[in-house]
GUDREN-280773 format. One record per residue: x, y, z of N, C-alpha, C in turn; residue in three letters. Coordinates in nm, 2 decimals. Layout:
REM GUDREN-280773
+--------+--------+--------+--------+---------+--------+--------+--------+--------+------+
:  neast : nnorth :    nup : caeast : canorth :   caup :  ceast : cnorth :    cup : resn :
+--------+--------+--------+--------+---------+--------+--------+--------+--------+------+
:      X :      Y :      Z :      X :       Y :      Z :      X :      Y :      Z :  ALA :
...
+--------+--------+--------+--------+---------+--------+--------+--------+--------+------+
END
This chain:
REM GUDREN-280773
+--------+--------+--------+--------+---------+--------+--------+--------+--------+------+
:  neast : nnorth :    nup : caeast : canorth :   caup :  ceast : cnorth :    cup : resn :
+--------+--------+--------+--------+---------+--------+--------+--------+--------+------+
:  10.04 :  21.76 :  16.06 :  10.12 :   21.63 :  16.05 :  10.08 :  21.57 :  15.92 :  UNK :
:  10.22 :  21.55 :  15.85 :  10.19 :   21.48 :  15.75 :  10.17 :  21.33 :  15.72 :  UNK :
:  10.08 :  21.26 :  15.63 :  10.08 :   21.13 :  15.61 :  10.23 :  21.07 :  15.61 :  UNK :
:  10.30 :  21.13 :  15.61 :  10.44 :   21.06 :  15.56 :  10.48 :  21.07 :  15.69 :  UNK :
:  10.48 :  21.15 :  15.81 :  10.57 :   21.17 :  15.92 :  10.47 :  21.11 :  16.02 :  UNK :
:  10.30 :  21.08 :  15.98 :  10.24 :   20.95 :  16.11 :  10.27 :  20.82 :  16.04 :  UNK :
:  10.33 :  20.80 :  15.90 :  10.37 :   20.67 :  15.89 :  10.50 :  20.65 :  15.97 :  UNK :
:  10.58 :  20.71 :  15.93 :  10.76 :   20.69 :  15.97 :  10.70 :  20.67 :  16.14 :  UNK :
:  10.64 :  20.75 :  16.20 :  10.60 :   20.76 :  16.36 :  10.56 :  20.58 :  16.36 :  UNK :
:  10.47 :  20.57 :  16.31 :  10.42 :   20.47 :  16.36 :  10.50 :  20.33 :  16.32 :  UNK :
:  10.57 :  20.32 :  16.20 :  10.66 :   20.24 :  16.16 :  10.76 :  20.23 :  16.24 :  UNK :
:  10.83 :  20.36 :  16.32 :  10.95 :   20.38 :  16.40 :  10.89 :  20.27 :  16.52 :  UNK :
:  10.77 :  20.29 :  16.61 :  10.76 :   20.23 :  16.67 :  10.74 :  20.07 :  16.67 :  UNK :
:  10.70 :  20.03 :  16.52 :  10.71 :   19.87 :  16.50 :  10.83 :  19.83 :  16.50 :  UNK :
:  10.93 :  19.89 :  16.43 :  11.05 :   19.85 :  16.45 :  11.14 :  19.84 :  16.56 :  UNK :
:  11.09 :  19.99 :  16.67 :  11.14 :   19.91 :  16.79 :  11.11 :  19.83 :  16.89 :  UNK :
:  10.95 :  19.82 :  16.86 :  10.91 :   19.72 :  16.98 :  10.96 :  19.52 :  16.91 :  UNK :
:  10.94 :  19.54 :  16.72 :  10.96 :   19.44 :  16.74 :  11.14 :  19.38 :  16.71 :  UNK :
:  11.27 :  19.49 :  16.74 :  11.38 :   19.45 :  16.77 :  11.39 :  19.45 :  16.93 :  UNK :
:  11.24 :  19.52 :  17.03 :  11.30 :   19.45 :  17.16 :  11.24 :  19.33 :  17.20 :  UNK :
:  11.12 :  19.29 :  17.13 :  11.06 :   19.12 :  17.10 :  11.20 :  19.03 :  17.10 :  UNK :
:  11.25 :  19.09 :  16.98 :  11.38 :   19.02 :  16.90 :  11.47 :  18.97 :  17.03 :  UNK :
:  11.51 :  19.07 :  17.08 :  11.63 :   19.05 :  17.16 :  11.56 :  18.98 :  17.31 :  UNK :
:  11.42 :  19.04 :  17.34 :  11.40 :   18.97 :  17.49 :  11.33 :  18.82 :  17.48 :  UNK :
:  11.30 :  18.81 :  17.36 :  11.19 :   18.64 :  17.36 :  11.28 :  18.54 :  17.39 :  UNK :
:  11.20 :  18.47 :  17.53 :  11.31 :   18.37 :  17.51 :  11.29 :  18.22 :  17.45 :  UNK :
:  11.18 :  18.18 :  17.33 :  11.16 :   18.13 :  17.22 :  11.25 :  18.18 :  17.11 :  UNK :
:  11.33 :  18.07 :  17.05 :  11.43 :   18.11 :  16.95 :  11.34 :  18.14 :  16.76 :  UNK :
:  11.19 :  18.07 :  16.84 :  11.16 :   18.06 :  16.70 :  11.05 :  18.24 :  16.68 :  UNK :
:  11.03 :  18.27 :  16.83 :  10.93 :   18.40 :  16.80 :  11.05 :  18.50 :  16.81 :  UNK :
:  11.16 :  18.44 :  16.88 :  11.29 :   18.58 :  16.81 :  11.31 :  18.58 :  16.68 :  UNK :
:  11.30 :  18.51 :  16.59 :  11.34 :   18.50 :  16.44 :  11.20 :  18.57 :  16.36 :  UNK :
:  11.11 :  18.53 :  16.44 :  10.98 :   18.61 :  16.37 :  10.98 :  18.71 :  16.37 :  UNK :
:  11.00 :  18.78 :  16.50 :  11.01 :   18.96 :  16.53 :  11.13 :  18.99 :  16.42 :  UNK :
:  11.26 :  18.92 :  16.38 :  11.30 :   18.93 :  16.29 :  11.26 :  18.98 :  16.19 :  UNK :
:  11.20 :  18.89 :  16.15 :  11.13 :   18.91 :  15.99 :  11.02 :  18.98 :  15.99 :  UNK :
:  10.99 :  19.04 :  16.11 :  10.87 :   19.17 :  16.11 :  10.97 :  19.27 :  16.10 :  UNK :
:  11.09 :  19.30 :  16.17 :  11.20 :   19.42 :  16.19 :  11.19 :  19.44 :  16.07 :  UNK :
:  11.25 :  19.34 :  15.94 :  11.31 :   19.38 :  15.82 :  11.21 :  19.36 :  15.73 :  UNK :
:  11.06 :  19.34 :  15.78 :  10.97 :   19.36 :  15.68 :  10.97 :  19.53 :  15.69 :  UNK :
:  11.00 :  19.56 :  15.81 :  10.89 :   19.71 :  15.84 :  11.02 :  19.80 :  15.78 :  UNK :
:  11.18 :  19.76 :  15.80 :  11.26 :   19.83 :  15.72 :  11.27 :  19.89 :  15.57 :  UNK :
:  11.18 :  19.75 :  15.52 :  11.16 :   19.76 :  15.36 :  11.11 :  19.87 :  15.34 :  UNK :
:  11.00 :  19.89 :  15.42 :  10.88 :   19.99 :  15.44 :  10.93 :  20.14 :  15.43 :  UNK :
:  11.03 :  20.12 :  15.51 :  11.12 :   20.24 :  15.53 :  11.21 :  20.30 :  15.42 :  UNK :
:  11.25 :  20.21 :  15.34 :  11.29 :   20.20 :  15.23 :  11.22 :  20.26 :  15.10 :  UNK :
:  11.14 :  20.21 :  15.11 :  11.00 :   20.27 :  14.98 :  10.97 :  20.42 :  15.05 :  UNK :
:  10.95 :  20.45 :  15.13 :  10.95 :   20.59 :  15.21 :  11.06 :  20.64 :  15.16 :  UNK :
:  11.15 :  20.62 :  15.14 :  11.27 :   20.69 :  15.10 :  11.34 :  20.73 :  14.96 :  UNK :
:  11.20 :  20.66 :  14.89 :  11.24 :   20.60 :  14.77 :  11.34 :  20.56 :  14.70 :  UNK :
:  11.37 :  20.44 :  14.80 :  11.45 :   20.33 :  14.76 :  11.40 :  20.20 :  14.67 :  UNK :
:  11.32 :  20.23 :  14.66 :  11.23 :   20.05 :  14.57 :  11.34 :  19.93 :  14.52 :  UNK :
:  11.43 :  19.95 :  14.52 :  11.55 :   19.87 :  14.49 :  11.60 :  19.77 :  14.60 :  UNK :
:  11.66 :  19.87 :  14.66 :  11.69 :   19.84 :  14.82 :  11.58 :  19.78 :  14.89 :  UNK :
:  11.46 :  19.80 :  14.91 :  11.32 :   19.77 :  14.99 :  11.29 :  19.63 :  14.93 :  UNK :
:  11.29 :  19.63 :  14.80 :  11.25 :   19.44 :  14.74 :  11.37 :  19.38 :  14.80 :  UNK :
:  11.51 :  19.43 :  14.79 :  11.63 :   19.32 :  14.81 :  11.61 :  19.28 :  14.99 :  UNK :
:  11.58 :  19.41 :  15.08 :  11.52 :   19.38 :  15.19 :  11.46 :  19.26 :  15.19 :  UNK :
:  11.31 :  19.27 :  15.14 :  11.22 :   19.14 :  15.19 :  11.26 :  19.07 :  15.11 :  UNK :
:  11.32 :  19.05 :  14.99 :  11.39 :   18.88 :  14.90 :  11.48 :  18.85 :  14.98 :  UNK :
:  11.57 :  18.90 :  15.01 :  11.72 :   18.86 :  15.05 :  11.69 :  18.81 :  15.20 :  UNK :
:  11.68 :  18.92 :  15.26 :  11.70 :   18.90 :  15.44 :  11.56 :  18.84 :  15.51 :  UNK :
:  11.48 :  18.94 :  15.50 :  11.31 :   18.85 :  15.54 :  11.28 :  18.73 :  15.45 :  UNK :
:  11.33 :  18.70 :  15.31 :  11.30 :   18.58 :  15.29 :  11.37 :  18.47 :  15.30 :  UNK :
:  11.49 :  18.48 :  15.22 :  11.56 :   18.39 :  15.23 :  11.58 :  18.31 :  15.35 :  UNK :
:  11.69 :  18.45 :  15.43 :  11.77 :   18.42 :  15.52 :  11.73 :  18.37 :  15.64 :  UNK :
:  11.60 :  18.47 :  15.68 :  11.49 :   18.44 :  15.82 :  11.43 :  18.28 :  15.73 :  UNK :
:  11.41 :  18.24 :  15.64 :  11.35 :   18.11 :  15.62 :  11.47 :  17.98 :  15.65 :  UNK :
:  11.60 :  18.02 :  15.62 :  11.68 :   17.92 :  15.66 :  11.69 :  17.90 :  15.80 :  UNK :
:  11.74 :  18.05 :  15.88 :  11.75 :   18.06 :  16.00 :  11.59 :  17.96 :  16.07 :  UNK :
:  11.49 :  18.01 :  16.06 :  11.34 :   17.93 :  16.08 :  11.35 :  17.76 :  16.08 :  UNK :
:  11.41 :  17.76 :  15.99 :  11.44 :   17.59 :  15.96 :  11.53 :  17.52 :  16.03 :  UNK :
:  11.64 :  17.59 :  16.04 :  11.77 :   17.55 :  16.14 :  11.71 :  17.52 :  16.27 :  UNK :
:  11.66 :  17.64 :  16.32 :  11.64 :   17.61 :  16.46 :  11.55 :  17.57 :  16.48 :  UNK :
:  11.43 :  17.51 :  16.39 :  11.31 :   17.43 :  16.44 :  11.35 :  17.25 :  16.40 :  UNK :
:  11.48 :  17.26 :  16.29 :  11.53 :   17.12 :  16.26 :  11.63 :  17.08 :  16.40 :  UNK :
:  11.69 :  17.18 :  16.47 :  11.80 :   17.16 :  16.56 :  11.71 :  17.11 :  16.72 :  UNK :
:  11.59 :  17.15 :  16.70 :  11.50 :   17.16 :  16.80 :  11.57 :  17.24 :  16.96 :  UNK :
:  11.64 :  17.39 :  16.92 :  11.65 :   17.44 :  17.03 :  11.59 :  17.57 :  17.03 :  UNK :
:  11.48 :  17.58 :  17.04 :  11.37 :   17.69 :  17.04 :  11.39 :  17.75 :  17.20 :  UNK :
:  11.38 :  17.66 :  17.30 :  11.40 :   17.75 :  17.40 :  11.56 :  17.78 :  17.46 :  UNK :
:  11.55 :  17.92 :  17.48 :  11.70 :   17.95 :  17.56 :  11.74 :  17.87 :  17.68 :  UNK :
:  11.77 :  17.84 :  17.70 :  11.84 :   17.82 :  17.89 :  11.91 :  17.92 :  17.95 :  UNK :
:  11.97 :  17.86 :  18.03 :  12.03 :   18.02 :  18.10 :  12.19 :  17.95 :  18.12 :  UNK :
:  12.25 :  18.10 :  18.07 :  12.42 :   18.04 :  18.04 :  12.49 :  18.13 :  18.13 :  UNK :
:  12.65 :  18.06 :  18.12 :  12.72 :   18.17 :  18.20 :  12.77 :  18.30 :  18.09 :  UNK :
:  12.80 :  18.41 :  18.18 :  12.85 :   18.47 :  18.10 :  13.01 :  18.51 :  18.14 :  UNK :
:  13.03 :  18.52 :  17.99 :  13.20 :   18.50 :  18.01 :  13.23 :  18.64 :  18.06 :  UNK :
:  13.35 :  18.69 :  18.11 :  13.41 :   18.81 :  18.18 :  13.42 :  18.86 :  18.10 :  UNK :
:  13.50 :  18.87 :  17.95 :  13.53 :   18.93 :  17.89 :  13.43 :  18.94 :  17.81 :  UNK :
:  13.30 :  18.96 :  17.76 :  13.20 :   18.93 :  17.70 :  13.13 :  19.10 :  17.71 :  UNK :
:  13.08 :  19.17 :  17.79 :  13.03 :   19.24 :  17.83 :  13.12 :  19.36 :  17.78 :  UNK :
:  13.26 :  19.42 :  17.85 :  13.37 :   19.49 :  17.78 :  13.36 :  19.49 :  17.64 :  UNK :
:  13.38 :  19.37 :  17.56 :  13.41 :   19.37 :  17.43 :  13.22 :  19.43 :  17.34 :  UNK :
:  13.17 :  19.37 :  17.42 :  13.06 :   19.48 :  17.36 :  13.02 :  19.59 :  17.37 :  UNK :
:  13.03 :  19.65 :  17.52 :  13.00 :   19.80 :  17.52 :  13.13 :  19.87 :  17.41 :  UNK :
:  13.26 :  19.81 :  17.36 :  13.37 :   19.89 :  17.31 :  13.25 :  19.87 :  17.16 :  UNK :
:  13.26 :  19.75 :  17.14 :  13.21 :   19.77 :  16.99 :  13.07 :  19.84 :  16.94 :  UNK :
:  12.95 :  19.88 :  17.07 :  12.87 :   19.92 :  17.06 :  12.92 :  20.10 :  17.08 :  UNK :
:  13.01 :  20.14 :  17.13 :  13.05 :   20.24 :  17.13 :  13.09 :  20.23 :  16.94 :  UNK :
:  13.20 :  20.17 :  16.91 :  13.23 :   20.18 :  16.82 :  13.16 :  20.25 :  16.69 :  UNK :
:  13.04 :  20.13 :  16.67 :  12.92 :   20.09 :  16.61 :  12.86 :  20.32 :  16.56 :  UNK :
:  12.83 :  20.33 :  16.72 :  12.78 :   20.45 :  16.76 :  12.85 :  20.55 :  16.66 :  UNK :
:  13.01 :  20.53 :  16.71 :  13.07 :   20.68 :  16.65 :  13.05 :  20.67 :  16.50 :  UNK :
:  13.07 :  20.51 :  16.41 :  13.06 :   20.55 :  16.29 :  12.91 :  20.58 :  16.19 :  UNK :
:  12.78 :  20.53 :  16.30 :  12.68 :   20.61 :  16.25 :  12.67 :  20.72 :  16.29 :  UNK :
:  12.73 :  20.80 :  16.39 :  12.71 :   20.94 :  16.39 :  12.80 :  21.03 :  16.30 :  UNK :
:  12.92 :  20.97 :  16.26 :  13.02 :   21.01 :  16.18 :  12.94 :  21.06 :  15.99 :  UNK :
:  12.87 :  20.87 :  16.04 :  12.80 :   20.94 :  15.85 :  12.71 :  20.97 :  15.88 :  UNK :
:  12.65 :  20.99 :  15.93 :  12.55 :   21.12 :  15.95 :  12.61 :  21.22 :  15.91 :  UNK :
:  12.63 :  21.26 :  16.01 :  12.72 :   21.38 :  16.00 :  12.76 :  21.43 :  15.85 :  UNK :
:  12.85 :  21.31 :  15.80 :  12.89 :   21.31 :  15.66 :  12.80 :  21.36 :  15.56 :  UNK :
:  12.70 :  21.27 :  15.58 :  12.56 :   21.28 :  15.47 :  12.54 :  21.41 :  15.43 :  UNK :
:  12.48 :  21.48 :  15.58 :  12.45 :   21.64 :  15.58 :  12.55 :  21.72 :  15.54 :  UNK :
:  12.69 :  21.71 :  15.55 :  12.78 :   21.82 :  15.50 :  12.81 :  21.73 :  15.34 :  UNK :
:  12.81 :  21.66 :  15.30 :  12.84 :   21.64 :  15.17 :  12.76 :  21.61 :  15.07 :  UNK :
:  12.62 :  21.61 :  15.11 :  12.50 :   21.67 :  15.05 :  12.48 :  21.56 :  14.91 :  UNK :
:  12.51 :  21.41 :  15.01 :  12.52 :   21.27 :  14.92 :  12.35 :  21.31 :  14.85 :  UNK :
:  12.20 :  21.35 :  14.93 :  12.08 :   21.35 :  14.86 :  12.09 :  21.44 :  14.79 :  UNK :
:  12.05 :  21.34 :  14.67 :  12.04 :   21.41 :  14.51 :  11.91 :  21.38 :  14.43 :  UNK :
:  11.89 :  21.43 :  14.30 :  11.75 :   21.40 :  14.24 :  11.79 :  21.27 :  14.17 :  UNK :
:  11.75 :  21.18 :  14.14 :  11.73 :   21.04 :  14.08 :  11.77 :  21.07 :  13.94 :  UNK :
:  11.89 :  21.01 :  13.89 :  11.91 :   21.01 :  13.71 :  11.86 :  20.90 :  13.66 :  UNK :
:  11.85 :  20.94 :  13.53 :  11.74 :   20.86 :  13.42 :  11.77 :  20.71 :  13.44 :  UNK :
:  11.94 :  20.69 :  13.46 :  12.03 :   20.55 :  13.47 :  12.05 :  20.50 :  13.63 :  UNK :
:  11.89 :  20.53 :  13.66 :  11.89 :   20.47 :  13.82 :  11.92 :  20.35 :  13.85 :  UNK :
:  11.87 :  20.27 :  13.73 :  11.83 :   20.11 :  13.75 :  11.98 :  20.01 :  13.73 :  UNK :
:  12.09 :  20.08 :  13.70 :  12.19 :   20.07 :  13.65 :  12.30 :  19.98 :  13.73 :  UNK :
:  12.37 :  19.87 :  13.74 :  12.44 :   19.81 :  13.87 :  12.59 :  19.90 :  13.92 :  UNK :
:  12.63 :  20.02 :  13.82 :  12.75 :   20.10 :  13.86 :  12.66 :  20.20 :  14.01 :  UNK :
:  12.51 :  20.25 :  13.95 :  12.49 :   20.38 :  13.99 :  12.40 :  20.28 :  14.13 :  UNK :
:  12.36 :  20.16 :  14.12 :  12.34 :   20.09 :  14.26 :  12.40 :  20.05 :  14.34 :  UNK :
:  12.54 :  20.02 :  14.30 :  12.65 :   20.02 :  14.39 :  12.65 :  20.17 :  14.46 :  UNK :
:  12.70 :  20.25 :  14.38 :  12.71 :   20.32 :  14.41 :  12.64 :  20.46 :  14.48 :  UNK :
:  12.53 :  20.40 :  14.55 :  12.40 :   20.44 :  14.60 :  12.42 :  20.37 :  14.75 :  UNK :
:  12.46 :  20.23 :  14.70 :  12.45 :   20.16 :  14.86 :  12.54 :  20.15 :  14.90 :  UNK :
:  12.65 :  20.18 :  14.85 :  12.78 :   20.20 :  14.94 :  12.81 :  20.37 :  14.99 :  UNK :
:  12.76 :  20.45 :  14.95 :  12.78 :   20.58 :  14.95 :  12.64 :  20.63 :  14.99 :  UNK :
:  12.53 :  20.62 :  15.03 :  12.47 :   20.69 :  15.03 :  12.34 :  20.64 :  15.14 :  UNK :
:  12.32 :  20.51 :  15.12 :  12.29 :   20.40 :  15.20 :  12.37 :  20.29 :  15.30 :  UNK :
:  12.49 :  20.37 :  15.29 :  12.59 :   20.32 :  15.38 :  12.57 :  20.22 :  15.53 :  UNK :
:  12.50 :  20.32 :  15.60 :  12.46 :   20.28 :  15.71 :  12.34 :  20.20 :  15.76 :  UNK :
:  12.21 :  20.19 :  15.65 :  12.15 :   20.14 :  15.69 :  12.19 :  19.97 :  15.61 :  UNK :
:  12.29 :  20.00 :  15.56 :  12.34 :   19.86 :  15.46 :  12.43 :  19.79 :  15.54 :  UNK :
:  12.52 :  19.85 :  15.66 :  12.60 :   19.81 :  15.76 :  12.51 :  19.77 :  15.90 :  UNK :
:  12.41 :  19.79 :  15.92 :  12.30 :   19.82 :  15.99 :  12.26 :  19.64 :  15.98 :  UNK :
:  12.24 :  19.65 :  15.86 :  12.15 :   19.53 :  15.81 :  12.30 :  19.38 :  15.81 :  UNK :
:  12.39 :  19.43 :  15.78 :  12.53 :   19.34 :  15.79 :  12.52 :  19.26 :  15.94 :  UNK :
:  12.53 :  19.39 :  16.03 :  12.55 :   19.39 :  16.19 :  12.42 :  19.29 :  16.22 :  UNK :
:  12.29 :  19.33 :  16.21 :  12.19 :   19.24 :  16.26 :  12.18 :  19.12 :  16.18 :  UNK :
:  12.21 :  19.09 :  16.11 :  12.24 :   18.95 :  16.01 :  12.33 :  18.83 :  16.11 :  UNK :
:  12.52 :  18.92 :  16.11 :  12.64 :   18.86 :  16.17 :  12.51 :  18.81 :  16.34 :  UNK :
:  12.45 :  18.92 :  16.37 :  12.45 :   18.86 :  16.54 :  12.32 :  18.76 :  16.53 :  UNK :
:  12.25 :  18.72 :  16.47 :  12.16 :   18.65 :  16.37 :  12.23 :  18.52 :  16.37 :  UNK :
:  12.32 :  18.51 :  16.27 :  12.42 :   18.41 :  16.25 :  12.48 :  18.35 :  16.44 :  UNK :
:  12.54 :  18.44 :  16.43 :  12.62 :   18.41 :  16.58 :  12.54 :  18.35 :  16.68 :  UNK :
:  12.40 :  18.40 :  16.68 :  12.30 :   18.35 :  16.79 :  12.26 :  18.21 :  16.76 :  UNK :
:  12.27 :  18.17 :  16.64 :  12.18 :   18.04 :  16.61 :  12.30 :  17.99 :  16.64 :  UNK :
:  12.41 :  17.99 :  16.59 :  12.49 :   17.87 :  16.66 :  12.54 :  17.89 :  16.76 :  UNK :
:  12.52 :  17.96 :  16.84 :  12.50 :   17.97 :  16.98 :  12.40 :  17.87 :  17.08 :  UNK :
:  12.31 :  17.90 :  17.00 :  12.18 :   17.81 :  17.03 :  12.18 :  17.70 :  16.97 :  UNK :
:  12.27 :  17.65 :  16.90 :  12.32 :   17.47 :  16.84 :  12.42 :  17.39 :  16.94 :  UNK :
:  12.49 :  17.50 :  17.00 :  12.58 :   17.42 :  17.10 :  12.57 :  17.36 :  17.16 :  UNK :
:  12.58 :  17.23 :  17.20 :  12.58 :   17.18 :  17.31 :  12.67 :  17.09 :  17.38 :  UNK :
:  12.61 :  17.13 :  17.50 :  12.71 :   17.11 :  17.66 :  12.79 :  16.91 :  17.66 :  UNK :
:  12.90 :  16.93 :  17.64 :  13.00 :   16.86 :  17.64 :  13.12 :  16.84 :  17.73 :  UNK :
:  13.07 :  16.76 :  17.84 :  13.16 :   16.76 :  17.93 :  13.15 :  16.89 :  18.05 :  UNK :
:  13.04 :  16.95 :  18.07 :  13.05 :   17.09 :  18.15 :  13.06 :  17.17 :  18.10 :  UNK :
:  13.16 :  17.17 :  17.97 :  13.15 :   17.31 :  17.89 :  13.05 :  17.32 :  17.77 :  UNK :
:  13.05 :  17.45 :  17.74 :  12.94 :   17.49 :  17.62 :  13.06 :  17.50 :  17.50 :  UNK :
+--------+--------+--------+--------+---------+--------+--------+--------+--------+------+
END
C-alpha cells in the first residue's frame, strides 16, 4: 500500500463522514462547519491530483469566503436550530429524478474521461487562464459541478432556515 492510496483511503473517509455530519446535524451552525471540513479535505484531494490551482480556489473561494458568509447569516438570523417541517408531496419525486439525474451524468463523464484519455502531462503554459479554463471545464468537469450542486443546496438550505412561519404557512 502506497502512501498516496492510505491517504486518498483515509481522506475518502473524512469526506464522507463529514458530508454525513453535514446533512444529519441538526445545528445549522455545526452543519456549515462539517461543511468547511468537506471542502477543506476536497482541496486535499486536489493537491493529490495535482491540481494546486483548483485546491487554493477550493479553500479561498468556497471554505473561505462562502462558508464564512453562510456562518454569519445564520448565526446573525439566529436560526441555528432545525425544527421539524412538513414535507411537501411533490418534494421527494422531484429529488430522487434529479438525484438519478445527477448519477447518470457523473457516470457518463466518467466514462468519457477513460475513453477520451482527457489525462495528459502538464504543459509549460499550465498557469495560463485559456489552458485553466480549459482544464476545469473539460477535465475537472465533475468535480467542479460537484462543487456547484453542494454550494446551490447550501444556498437553498439557509434560506430555508430564514423562513419564517406566517400565518400557518412557511
Amino acid at each position: 500500500m502506497t502512501i498516496n492510496l492510505f491517504l486518498f483511503l483515509v481522506l475518502a473517509v473524512v469526506v464522507v463522514a463529514t458530508a454525513l455530519g453535514m446533512l444529519f446535524s441538526k445545528n445549522a451552525v455545526y452543519s456549515a462547519l462539517f461543511l468547511v471540513l468537506n471542502f477543506s479535505t476536497v482541496a486535499v484531494f486536489y493537491l493529490l491530483l495535482g491540481a494546486p490551482f483548483i485546491a487554493l480556489t477550493q479553500v479561498t473561494v468556497y471554505a473561505g469566503a462562502i462558508m464564512v458568509l453562510f456562518l454569519f447569516v445564520i448565526m446573525l438570523l439566529g436560526t441555528e436550530e432545525l425544527e421539524e417541517s412538513k414535507v411537501l408531496p411533490w418534494q421527494k419525486p422531484t429529488a430522487l429524478f434529479l438525484a438519478f439525474v445527477l448519477l447518470v451524468e457523473g457516470i457518463y463523464l466518467m466514462v468519457m474521461q477513460k475513453t477520451t484519455g482527457l489525462i495528459t502531462t502538464p504543459v509549460a503554459d499550465a498557469g495560463s487562464p485559456e489552458v485553466i479554463g480549459n482544464m476545469l471545464f473539460n477535465k475537472y468537469l465533475l468535480p467542479f459541478e460537484a462543487t456547484s450542486i453542494l454550494l446551490l443546496v447550501a444556498m437553498v438550505g439557509a434560506i430555508v432556515l430564514t423562513l419564517k412561519k406566517k400565518g400557518g404557512q412557511n
